[in-house]
C-alpha positions in Angstrom: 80.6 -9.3 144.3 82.9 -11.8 144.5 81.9 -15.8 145.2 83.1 -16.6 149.0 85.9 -19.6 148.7 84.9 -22.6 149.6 87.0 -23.8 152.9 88.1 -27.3 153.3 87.7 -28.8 156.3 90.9 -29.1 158.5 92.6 -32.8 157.8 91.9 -35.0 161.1 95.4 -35.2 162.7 96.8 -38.6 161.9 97.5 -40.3 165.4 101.0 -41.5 165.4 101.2 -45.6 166.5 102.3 -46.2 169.9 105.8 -47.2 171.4 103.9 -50.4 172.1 102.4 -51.4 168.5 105.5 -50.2 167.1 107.9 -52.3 168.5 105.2 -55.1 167.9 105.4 -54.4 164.7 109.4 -54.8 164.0 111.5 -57.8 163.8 113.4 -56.9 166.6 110.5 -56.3 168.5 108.7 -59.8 168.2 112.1 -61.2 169.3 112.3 -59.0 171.9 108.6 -60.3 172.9 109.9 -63.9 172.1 112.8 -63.5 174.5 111.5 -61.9 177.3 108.0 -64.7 177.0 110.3 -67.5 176.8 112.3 -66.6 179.9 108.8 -65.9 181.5 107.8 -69.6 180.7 111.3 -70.7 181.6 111.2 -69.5 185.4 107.7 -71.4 185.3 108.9 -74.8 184.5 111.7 -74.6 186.6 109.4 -74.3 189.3 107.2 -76.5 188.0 109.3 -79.1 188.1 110.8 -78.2 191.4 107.3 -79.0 192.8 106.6 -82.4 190.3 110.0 -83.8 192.4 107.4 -83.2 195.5 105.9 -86.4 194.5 109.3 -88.4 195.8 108.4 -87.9 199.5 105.3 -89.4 199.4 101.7 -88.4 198.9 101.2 -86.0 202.0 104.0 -84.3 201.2 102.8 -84.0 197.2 99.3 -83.1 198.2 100.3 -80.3 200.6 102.1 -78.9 198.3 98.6 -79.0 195.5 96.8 -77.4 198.7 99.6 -74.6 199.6 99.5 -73.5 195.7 95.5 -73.0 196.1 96.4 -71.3 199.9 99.0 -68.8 198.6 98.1 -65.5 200.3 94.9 -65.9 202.7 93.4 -64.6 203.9 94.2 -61.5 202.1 93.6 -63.3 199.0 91.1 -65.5 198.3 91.3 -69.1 197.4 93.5 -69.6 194.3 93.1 -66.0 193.5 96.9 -65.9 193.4 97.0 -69.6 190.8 95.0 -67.8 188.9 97.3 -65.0 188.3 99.9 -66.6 187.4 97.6 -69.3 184.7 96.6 -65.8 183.2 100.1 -64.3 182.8 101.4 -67.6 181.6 98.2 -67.9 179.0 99.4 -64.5 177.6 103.2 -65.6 177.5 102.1 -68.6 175.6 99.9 -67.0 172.9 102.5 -64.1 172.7 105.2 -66.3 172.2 103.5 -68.5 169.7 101.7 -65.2 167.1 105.3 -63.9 167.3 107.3 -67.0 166.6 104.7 -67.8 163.4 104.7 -63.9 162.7 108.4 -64.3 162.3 108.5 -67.8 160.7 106.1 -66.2 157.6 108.3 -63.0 157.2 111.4 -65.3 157.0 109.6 -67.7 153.9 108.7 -63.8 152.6 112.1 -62.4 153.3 113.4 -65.8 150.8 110.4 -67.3 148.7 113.1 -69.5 147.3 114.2 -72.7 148.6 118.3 -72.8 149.1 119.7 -74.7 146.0 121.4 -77.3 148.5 119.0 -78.5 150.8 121.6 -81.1 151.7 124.1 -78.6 153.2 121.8 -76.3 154.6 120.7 -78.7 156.8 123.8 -80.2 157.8 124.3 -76.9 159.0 121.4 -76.8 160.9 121.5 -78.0 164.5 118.4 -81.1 165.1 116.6 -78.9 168.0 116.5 -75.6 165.6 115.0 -77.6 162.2 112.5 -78.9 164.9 111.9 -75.6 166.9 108.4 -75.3 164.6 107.2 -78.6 165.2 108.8 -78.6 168.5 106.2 -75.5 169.6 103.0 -77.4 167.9 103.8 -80.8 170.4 104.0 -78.4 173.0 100.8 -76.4 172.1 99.1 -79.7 171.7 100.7 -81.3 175.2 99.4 -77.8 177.6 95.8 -78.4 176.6 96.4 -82.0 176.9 98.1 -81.8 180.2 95.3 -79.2 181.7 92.4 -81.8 180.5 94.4 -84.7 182.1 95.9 -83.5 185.5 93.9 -80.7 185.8 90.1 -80.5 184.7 90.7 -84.6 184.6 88.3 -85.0 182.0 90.5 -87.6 179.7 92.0 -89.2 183.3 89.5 -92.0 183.8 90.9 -92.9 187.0 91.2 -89.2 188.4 89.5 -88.4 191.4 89.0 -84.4 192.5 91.2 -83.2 195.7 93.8 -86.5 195.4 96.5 -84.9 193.0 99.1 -87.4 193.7 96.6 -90.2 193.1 95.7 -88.6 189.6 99.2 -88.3 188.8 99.6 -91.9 189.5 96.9 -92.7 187.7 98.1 -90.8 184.6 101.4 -92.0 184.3 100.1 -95.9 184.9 98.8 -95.7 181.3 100.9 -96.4 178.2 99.5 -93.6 176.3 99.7 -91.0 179.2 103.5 -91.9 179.5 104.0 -91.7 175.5 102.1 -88.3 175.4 104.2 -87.1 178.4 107.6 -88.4 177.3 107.3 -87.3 173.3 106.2 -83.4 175.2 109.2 -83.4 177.5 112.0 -84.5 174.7 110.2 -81.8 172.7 110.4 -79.2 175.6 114.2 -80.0 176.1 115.1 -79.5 172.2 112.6 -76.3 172.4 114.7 -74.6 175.2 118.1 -75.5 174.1 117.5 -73.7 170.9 115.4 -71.0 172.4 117.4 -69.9 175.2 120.1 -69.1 172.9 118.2 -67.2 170.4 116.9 -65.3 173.4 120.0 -64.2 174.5 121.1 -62.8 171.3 117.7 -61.3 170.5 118.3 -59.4 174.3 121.8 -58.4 172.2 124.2 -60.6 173.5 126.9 -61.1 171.2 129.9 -61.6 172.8 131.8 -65.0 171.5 132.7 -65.6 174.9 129.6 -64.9 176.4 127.4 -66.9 173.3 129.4 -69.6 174.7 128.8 -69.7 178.0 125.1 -68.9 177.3 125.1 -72.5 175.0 126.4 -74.2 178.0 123.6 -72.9 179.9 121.2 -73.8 177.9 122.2 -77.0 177.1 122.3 -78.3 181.0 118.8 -76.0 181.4 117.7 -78.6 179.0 119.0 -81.2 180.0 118.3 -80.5 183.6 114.6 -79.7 182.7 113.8 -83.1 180.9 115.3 -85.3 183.3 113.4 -83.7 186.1 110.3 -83.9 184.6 110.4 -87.4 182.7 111.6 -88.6 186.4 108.1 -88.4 187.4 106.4 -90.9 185.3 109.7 -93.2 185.0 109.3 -93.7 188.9 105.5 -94.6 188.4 106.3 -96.9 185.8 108.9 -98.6 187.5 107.1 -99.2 190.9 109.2 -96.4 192.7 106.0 -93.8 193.1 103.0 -95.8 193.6 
């Protein structure tokens, strides 16, 4: 009588990775996630500092303004429902931005484990905001927690008091350390976007000459725009002008 064969159990099917993980997964995909992050952040602080320039017309004005953000949507929503929201998105873009951007930064020292032979050259040829886009990104990291302990949870803002936002502000900027914290950030920031705004647009396949131009002129009065409107804020305390 012959033996009955042994039958192997069917293989499991092997689940093919998702659109999502796979684009995750490829260079172009992390600058895709870079770009699109970085533009995310960048409509932030424009309107971020939009509302900082609030402080100019005087504490009612400024306080309002803290109030109205908290308001946005009642009663339909409740309060800062809507704040929240957007802290949430804007925590994601941050720690998207940031696991791609050192994701990247280890397959590039992978991609060339050796050091060019002319240091010298190499970073002549670098521009001053893209040999400091690393370090650039830790000040930053290290200036949002700083920021949301000082003007926000005002635990290391001795002089903050809860519900007077353009008093804390005041009282922020009236130390020396608060202004060298605050200034170092913003010069950072400004370097940070000239660089990344570029790389951005030719990570979303811009590659026109004509257009890479155009964009670098953006960028560079984005910066420029961007600091100046923020460090305006604790220049004006320190001079007497906000007070």
């Amino acid at each position: 009588m012959a033996l009955a064969t042994r039958q192997k159990p069917p293989a499991a099917a092997e689940t093919s990775p998702s659109v999502v993980r796979l684009l995750w997964r490829s260079t172009l995909g992390k600058k895709a996630v870079m770009a699109v992050t970085g533009l995310v952040m960048l409509a932030y602080l424009v309107a971020h500092m939009l509302g900082n320039l609030k402080i100019f017309f005087g504490p009612d004005d400024f306080n309002g303004y803290a109030h109205w953000l908290r308001t946005i949507g009642e009663p339909a929503l409740g309060y800062e429902w809507l704040l929240w929201v957007v802290r949430v998105v804007l925590l994601a873009a941050v720690v998207l931005h940031g696991v791609a951007a050192y994701q990247l930064s280890r397959r590039d020292i992978a991609a060339r484990p050796v050091g060019y032979a002319h240091r010298g050259g190499s970073r002549r040829r670098a521009s001053f905001a893209t040999r400091t886009m690393r370090w650039g990104g830790v000040i930053l990291a290290l200036f949002i927690v700083w920021h949301i302990l000082d003007l926000t949870t005002l635990t290391v803002n001795p002089n903050a008091e809860a519900g007077h936002p353009y008093e804390n502000v005041v009282a922020s900027f009236s130390t020396w350390y608060g202004n060298t914290i605050y200034v170092v950030a913003m010069l950072a920031l400004g370097l940070h976007l000239r660089h990344g705004f570029d790389a951005a647009a030719r990570s979303l396949g811009v590659t026109s000459a004509r257009a890479a131009r155009g964009l670098r002129v953006t960028a560079n009065a984005l910066a420029l725009v961007l600091t100046v409107g923020f460090l305006a804020v604790p220049f004006a305390v320190m001079t007497g002008v906000v007070s």
